[in-house]
N, C-alpha and C positions, 0 to 999 in steps of 0.2 A: 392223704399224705403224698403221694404219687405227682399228683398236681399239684402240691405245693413245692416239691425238689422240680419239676419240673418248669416255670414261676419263675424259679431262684435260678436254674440253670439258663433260663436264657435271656432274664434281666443281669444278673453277673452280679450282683450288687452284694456289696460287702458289710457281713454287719462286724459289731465291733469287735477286737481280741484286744482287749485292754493287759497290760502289763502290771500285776500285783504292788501297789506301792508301799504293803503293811509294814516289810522290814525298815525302812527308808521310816517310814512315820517313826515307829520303835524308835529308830536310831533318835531322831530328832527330840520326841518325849523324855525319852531317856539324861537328853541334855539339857532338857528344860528351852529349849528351840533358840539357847541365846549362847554366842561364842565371844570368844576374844581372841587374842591371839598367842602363839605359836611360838614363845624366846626359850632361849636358853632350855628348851627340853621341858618345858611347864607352860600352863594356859594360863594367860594374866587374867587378875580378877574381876568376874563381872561385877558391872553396879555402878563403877565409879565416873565414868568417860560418858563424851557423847555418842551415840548409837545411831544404827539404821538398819530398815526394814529390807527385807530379802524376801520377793512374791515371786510367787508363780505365774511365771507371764499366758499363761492358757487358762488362768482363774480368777486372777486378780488375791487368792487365799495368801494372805501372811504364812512362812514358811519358818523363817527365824528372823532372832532380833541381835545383831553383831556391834558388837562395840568399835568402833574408829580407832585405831593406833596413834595419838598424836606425839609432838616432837619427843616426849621422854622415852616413849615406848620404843622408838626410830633410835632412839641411842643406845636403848637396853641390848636391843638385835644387832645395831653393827655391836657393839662392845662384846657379846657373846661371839662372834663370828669371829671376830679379830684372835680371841680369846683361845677358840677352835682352831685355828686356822691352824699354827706351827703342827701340831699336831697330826693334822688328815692330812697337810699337803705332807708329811714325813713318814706318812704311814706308806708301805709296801704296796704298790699299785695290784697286788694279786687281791689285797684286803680291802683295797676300796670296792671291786670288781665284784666281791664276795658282798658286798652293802649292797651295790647294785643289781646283782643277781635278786638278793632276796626283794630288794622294794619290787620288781618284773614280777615273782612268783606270788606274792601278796597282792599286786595288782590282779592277776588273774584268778586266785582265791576270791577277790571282793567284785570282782567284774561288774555282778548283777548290781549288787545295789549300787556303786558308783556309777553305773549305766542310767541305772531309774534316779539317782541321786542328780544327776548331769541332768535329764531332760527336765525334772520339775522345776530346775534351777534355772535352767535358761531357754525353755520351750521347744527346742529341738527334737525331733524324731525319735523315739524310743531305737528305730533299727539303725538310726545313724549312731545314735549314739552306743548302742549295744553292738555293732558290726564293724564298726568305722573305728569310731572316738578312742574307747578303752582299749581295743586290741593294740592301737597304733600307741599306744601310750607306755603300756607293756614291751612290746618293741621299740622301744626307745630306750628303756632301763634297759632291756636285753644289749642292745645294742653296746651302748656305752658300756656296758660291763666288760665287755671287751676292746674298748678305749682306755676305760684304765688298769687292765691287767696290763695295755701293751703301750704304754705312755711312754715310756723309758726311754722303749726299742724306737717307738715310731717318730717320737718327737724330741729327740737326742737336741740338747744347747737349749729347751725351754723349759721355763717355771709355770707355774700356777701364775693367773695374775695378782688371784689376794680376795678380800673379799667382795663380793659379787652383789649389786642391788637388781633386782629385777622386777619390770611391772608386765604386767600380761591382760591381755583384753578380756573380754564378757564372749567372745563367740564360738571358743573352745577354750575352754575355759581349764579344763585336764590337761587337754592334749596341748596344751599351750605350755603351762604346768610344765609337764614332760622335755617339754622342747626344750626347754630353760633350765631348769634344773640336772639335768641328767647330766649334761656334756658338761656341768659348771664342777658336778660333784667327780666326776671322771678324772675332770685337768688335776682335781687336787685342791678346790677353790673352797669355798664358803658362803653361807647365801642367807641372804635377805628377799625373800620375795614378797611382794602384793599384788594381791589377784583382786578383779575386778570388783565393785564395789556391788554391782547387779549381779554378780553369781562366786559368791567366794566359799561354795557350802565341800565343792568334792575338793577343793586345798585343803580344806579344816582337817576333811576325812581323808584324806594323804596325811597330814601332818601325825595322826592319829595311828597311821599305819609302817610311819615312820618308826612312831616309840617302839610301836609292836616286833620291828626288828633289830632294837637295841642302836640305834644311829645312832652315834657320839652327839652328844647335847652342843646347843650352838651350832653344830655345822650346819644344818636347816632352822630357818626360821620363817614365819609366815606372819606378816603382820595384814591386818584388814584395813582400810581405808578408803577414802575416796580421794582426788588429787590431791589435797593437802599432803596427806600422809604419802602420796608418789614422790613429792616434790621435797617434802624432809628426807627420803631415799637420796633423789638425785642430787638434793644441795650438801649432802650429810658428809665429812670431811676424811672421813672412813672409810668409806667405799671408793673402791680402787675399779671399777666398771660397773656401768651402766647397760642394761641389755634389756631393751622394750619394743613390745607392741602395740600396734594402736595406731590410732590418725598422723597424718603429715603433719596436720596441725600441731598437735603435740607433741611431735619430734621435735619440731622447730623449736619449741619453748624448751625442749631438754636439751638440743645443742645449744643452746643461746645458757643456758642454765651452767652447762659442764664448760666452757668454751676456756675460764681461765682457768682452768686445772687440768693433771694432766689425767684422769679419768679415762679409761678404754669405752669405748663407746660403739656400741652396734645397735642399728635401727632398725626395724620389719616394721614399714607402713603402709598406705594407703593404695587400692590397684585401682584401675579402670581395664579389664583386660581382653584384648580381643578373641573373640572367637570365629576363626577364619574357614568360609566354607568355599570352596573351590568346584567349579561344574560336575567334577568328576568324582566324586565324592559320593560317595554312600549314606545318602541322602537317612534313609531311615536312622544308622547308628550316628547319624550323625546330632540327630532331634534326639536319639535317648540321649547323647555327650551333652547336650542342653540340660534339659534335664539335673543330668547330674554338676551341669556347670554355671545355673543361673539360681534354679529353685535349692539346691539341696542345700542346707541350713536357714532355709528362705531368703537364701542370698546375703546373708551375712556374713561372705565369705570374704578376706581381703583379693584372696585373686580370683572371684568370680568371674565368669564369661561374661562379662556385662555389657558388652558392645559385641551383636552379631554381624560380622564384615561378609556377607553372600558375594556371589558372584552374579551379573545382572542377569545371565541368563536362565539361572535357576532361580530368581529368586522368590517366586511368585508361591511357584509351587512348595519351594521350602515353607512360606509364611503359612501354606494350607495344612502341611503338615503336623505345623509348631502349632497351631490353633487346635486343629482335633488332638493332639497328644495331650496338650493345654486343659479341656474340659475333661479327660479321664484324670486329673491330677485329682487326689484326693485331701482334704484339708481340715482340721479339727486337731481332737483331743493329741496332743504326742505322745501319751503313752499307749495311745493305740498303735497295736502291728502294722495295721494297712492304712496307717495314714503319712502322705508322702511330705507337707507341709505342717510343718507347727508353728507357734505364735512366735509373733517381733518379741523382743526382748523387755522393753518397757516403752510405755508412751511416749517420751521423746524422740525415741527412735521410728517409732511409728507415726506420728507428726512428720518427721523428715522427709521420710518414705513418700507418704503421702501429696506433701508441699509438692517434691520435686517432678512426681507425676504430673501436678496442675499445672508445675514451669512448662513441664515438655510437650503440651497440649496447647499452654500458650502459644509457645515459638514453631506451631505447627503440625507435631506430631501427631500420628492417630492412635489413638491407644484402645487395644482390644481386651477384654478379661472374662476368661470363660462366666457360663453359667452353674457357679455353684454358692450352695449354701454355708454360710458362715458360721460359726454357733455362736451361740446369745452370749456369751461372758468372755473375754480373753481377746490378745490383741494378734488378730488375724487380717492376714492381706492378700487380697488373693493374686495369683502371680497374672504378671502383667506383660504386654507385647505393644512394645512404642515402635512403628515404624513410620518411614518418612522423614528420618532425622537427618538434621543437618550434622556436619561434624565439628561444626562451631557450636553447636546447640549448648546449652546448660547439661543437660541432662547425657549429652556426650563426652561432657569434659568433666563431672562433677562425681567421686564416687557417690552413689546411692545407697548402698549398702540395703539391701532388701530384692525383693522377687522379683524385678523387672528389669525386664530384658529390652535394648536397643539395637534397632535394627539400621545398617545401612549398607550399600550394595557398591561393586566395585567391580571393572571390567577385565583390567589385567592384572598379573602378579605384583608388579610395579605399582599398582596402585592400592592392590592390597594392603602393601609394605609399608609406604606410604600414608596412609589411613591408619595401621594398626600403631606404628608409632607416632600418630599425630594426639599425644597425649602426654604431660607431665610426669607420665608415673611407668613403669617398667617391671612391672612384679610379674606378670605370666602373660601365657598365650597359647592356645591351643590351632592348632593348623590338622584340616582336614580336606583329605587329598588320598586316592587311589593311587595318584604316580609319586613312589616314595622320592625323586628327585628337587620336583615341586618342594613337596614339604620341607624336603629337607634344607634347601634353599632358601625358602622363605624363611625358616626357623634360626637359619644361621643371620640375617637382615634383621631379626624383628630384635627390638630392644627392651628385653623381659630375661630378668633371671633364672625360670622356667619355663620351658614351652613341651607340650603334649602334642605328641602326633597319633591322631587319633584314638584321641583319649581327651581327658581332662580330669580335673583336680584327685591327681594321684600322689601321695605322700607315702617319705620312708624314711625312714630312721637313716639309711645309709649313705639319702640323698639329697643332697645341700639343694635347701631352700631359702631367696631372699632373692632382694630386688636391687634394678637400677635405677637410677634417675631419683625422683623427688618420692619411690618408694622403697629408699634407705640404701643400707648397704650394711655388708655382713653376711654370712650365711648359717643358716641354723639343719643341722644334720650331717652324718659323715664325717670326712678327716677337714673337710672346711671349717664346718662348725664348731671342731676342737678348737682350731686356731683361735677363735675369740677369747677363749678364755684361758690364752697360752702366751706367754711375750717374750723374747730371747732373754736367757737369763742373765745376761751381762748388762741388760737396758734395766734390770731390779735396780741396781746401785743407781740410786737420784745424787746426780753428782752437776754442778752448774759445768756447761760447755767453758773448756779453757780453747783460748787465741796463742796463735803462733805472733802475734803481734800487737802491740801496746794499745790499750783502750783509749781513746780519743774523748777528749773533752765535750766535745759535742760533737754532730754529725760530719762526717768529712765531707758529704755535699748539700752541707745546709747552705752555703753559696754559692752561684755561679763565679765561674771562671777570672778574677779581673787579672789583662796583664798587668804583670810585677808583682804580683803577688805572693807570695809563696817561704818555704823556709830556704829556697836555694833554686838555684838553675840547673837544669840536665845536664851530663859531662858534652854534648854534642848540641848546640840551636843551629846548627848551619841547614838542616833538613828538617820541618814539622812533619812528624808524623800523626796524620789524625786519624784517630779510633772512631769507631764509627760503630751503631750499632748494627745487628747481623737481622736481617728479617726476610723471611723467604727465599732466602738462599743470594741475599745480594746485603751490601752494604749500605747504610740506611741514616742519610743524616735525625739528628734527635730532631722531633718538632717544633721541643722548646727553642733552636738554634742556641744552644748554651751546653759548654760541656764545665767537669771541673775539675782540679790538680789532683791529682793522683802521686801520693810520697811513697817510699820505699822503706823499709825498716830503720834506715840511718834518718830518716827526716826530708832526705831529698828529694826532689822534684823529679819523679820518675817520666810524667807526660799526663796528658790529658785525656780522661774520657767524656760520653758522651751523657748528658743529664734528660736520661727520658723520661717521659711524661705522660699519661693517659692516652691519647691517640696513638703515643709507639704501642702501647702495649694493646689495642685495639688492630692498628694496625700486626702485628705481631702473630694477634688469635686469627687473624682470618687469614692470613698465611698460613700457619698452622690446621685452622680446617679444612684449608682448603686441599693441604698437603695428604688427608684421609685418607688416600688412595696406599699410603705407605701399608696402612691393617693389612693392606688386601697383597699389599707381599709378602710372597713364599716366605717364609721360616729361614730357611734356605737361603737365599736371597740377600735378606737381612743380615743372615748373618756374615757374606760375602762382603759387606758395605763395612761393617766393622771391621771385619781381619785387615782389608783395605784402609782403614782408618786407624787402625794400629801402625802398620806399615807407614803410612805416614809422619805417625808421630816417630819414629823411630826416624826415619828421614832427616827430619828436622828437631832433631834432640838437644843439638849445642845451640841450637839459636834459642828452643821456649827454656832450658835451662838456665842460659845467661839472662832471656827477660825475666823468668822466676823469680832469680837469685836476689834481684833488688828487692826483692818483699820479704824472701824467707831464709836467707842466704844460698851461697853454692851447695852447701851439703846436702841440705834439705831439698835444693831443686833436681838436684839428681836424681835422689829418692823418689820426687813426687813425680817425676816426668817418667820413670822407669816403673812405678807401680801402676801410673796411669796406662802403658802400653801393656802391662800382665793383667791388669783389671779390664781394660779392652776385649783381650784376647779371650775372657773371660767369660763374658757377654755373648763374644761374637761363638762362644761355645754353648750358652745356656739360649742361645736366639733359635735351635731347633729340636731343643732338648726339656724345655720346661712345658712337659704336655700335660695334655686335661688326662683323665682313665674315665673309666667304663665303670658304672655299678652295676650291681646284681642283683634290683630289690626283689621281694619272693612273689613275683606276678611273670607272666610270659610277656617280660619290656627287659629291655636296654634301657640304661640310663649315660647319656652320652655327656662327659659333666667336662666339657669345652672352654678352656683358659684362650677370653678376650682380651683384647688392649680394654684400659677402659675410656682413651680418647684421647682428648688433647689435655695436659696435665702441664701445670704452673710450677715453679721452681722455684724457693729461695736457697740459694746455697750459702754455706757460713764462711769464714773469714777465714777461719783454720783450714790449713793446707790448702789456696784457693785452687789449684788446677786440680787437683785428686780429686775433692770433694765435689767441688760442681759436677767433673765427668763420671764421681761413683751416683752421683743422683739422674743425669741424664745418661747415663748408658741403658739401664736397667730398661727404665722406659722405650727409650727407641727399640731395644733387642725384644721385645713386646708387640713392637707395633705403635705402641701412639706417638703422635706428634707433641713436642715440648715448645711452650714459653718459659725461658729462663732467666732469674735475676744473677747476676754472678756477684761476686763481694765484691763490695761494694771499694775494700781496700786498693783491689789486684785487680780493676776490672781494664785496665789496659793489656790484660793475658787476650779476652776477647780477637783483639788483630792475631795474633798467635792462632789463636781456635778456629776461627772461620776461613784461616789459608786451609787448615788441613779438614776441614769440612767440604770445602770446592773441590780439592785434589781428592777427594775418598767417594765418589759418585753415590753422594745424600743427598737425595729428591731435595729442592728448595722450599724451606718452611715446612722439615721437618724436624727440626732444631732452629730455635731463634733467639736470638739473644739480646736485652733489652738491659742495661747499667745504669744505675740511678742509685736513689732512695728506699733499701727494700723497704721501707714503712710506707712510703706512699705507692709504690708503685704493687707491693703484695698486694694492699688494699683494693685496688684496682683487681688485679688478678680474681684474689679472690670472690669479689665481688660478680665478675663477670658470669654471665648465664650460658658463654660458649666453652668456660672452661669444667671440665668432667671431672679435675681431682686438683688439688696443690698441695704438695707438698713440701711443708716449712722446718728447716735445720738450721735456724740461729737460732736466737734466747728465747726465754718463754716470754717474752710478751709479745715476740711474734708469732708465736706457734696460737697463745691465746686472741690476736689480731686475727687471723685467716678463719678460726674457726669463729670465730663473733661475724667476722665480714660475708663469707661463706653462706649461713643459711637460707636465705633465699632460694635457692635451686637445691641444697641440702649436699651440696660435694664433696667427697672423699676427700678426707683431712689426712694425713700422712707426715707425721711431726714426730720429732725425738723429744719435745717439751721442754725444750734450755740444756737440757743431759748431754752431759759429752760422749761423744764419737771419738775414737781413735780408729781414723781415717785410714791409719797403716798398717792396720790390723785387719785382715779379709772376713777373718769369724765376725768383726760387728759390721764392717763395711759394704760389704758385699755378699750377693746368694740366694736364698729363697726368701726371704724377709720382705727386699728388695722389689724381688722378682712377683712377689703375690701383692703387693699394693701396686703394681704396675699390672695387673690383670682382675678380673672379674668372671668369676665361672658362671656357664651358664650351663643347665642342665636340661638334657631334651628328651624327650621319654618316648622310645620308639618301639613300637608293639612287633612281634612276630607270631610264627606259627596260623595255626588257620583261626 
């Protein structure tokens, strides 16, 4: 006996502590292992639909057999929700609070088995999922419960947006669940969800836990499907937002899908995300932050560490590191305790996996993979280390989604930064570094919606998560993640955008210029004045060499603008990139450049008054030229004042949740009121930080010479405001099109707010559209202020550890 503890204690070898699956089975037998779905407060009838199989990806064993929701079952669920909806959204924010209380307390009542119910569903870790998954799912209802007690208070001027479609991926499958649901039922919303099609068993068993606390029927519904049944959600006429998980790919087809309606729309997709280790760096915690940032869920994480950026001169020894830590990984059964990897999810995915390793061994990679034994059933991969990688490589730029790790090295911080944003997607990044400066520099540089310092894949309830660039936008947790499912309540009323001035037969520069043309002559031809477009802080003849008549409210020939064309507004964007350096002024600063550009306009008030007044008369131009200098002022107040805060999630970190510009951002401004309305859409922005390309209306776009005098006079860096008149049809298209523009935002009719977002997806950019709905420009509550102010920013949240 003696010798055999003795054996055991210096081989260390683990045998198994398997997780009892008997309740879980019950449950299943119980239901005859076949579900459907989740409407109006009752399970639809098995037997009749087409079905699929739900396996255990560690066994290959049939778990249950689920029926597909197709398009009737898609209308049952909005139609119950819609049904629902006056109701919860009218109920007393203490008593939704009180629904969300109880779903938290029932979640940690049923913990265990939706723990074990979670792993056999999707192969994952028993201690991830019993440690991790459910706790964090729990805190989320806890959390929101306290969103909607204090919705009132916190979010004074907004509504519910209505009801709510949601798809959520296979790789947390709960805790996804949670993210989605919780802050939708908080705002006051109604919900249609589907869960993935490979693991939709702990939704059922939420749905289930739902009745058990008396949820008002309708307000939750759960239907099962595969994209079909996604895509009767997203096309479904009912649903008033759209909020998904999942690939880039997929987004794409759901904005191209929602693009002409006016649909709320937030994305969580695809990462490739670095993991940044720096000479100085704490070399050991830094391979456990591996660890937990490449292998845990076997890497089917969306923000995985999946690119390791070393520094050159550690990197040798890190690779010796990450290789012996590598072979202690343990890999098998997930409901075993001590096992640290569990199985891909389904064969597909495990084919992918695979393929994309043989790419990166192609294109020269080396790829190492401890020696360990697999078990004989189930789809297991053992985790893997490609170093040598190029940063063009495939396998650099591709998510993988699975246990392997890439490696590439880098000398200074500058090229860290460089390297780590050398990729499509912006979802996280973790920076590790002993000197908190470093980190904290680099973190402010890198282009990820999360970043960890020294740490990684850390989640809360309190702390908005989500990505930039081509991995979406939106953020899900905290008072961010309310916002999605919240919209100024005066934007409810769908009312068509009314003109301060009479619709035109057809476009008023569908032809260039010819002299004599026109319904009349200016009161003055003894001086031509030509308008010119505004680019980079200089006057800029149009490409096309063609400008066109610009009439006044009476029909007269007020003068001439300039007819720009794709190279302007080319020209224009790189002006504006170029002008970047503006982010990087003070707050402060910024807002000095305004006050000074209010002053201005005040300056010269009788002259843009009297140009106004040919378009919208004298009354009206007083007004607009005197709101524009208070809405200035405005700006030049919220330019040091609209700041990120501080969370408190229940670990020893900070969470530093830092309001970005989000770059250079596109502009169509509408017809109505032309001088307010253009400068209530570019103020916000500049007072931000980003640089603007802007179309101006296309009526009144001879105010232009008026704007860019008091833009020279107000010391604004050149190109960062630019101003390009034309065609907003062809030339948005343009905008939105472009891969250097970061957001545009469309406030004329809806077919062009449905044009930028059709044009748009390619790079996936922040769409910012009032959908054809009128603005009353001279109203501050819909015009201007945080509405404003949060689509001209992007938070970033940084997660900085303390204490010893």
């Amino acid at each position: 006996m003696s010798s055999s503890i003795v054996e055991k204690f210096e081989s260390m070898e683990y045998g198994p502590a398997l997780e009892d699956a008997g309740e879980v089975t019950r449950w299943l037998e119980a239901r005859g292992r076949r579900f459907g779905s989740y409407i109006d407060g009752a399970w639809t009838v098995a037997g009749a639909g087409e079905t699929f199989a739900v396996k255990n990806p560690a066994t290959g064993e049939l778990l249950a057999t689920v029926e597909s929701a197709g398009a009737a079952e898609v209308d049952r669920a909005v139609a119950a929700a819609r049904a629902a909806l006056p109701e919860w959204q009218a109920l007393p924010g203490h008593w939704r609070a009180r629904y969300l209380y109880a779903l938290a307390r029932q979640v940690q009542k049923h913990a265990r088995r939706l723990a074990v119910l979670e792993t056999l569903d999707n192969g994952k870790s028993i201690r991830e999922s019993r440690d991790i998954d459910i706790p964090l799912v729990a805190r989320h209802f806890y959390h929101h419960a306290g969103w909607a007690q204090l919705r009132d208070e916190e979010f004074g001027g907004y509504a519910p947006v209505g009801v709510v479609g949601q798809i959520i991926p296979w790789n947390f499958p709960l805790l996804m669940f949670a993210w989605k649901v919780a802050p939708a039922l908080a705002a006051g919303c109604t919900v249609v969800i589907k869960p993935a099609e490979y693991t939709p068993l702990t939704a059922i068993l939420f749905a289930e836990i739902a009745d058990e606390i008396g949820l008002p029927k309708g307000v939750l519904n759960v239907v099962n499907g595969d994209g079909r049944t996604g895509a009767a959600i997203v096309e479904h006429p009912g649903i008033d937002k759209i909020a998904f998980t999942g690939s880039t790919e997929v987004g794409r087809i759901i904005r191209k899908a929602t693009a002409k309606t006016s649909k709320k729309l937030s994305l969580e997709l695809g990462g490739k995300s670095p993991f940044v280790v720096f000479d100085d760096a704490d070399l050991d915690s830094a391979v456990e932050g591996l660890v937990d940032g490449i292998w845990f869920n076997q890497g089917q994480v969306c923000c995985a560490g999946s690119r390791l950026l070393v520094q050159e001169r550690i990197a040798e020894r890190l690779f010796e590191k990450i290789r012996a830590r590598m072979q202690t990984l343990r890999i098998g059964s997930p409901l075993d305790k001590a096992i640290d990897i569990g199985a891909i999810v389904d064969q597909v995915q495990y084919d992918r996996i695979a393929a994309l390793v043989k790419t990166g061994v192609a294109e020269g990679a080396t790829c190492w993979q401890p020696e360990l034994t697999l078990p004989e059933k189930g789809l297991f991969f053992k985790p893997t280390l490609l170093t040598g990688v190029s940063p063009s490589a495939t396998v650099a730029q591709e998510e993988i989604f699975g246990p392997v790790l890439v490696a590439m090295t880098f000398r200074t911080p500058a090229e860290a930064v460089e390297l780590a944003n050398n990729t499509a997607y912006g979802l996280a990044a973790s920076i590790w570094s002993e000197n908190i400066n470093v980190a904290l520099d680099v973190a402010a540089q890198v282009k990820a919606g999360v970043v960890w310092v020294n740490a990684t894949n850390l989640f809360d309830a309190a702390c908005g998560f989500g990505g930039y660039r081509e991995s979406g936008y939106g953020r899900e947790g905290g008072k961010e993640g309310m916002y999605e499912y919240l919209e100024p309540a005066w934007l409810k009323d769908e009312v068509e955008a009314a003109t301060s001035l009479p619709e035109p037969e057809a476009s008023v520069v569908a032809q260039a210029h010819v002299p004599g043309a026109g319904h009349g002559a200016p009161d003055s031809v003894a001086i031509d004045r030509t308008v010119k477009n505004y680019i980079g802080g200089k006057q800029a003849r149009p490409d096309s060499g063609y400008s066109y008549p610009v009439y006044g409210g009476d029909g007269r020939l007020v003068g001439e603008a300039p007819l720009g064309n794709r190279k302007d507004i080319r020209n224009a964007v790189e002006a504006a990139r170029a002008a970047g350096k503006w982010a990087k002024t003070t707050a402060h600063g910024r807002a000095q450049v305004l006050y000074f550009l209010a002053e201005n306009l005040v300056q010269r008030r009788a002259e843009i008054i009297a140009k106004l007044a040919a378009f919208v008369g004298p009354e009206q131009a007083a007004i607009e030229v005197d709101d524009s200098v208070e809405r200035t002022f405005t700006y030049a107040a919220w330019a040091d004042k609209f700041e990120g805060t501080v969370h408190n999630p229940p670990a020893r970190m900070v969470t530093l949740a830092m309001k970005e510009p989000v770059g250079t951002v596109g502009i169509l401004a509408p017809d109505e009121a032309p001088l307010l309305s253009l400068l209530s859409l570019v103020l916000p922005a500049i007072a931000m930080g980003n640089t603007v390309v802007a179309v101006p209306s296309e009526r009144a776009a001879t105010l232009m010479g008026e704007l860019y005098q008091v833009f020279d006079t107000s010391d604004l860096p050149g190109g960062v405001v630019n101003l390009v008149s034309g065609k907003a049809s062809e030339l948005g298209k343009t905008l939105a099109e472009h891969d250097d523009i970061d957001a545009i935002w469309s406030f004329r009719d809806e077919a062009a707010s449905a044009m930028v977002k059709a044009a748009s997806i390619g790079n996936l950019k922040q769409v910012f559209s009032n959908d054809g709905r009128a603005i009353d420009w001279f109203d501050p509550a819909q015009a201007q202020g945080r509405w404003f102010l949060r689509h001209a920013t992007q938070v970033k949240n940084i997660w900085v550890p303390y204490g010893e």
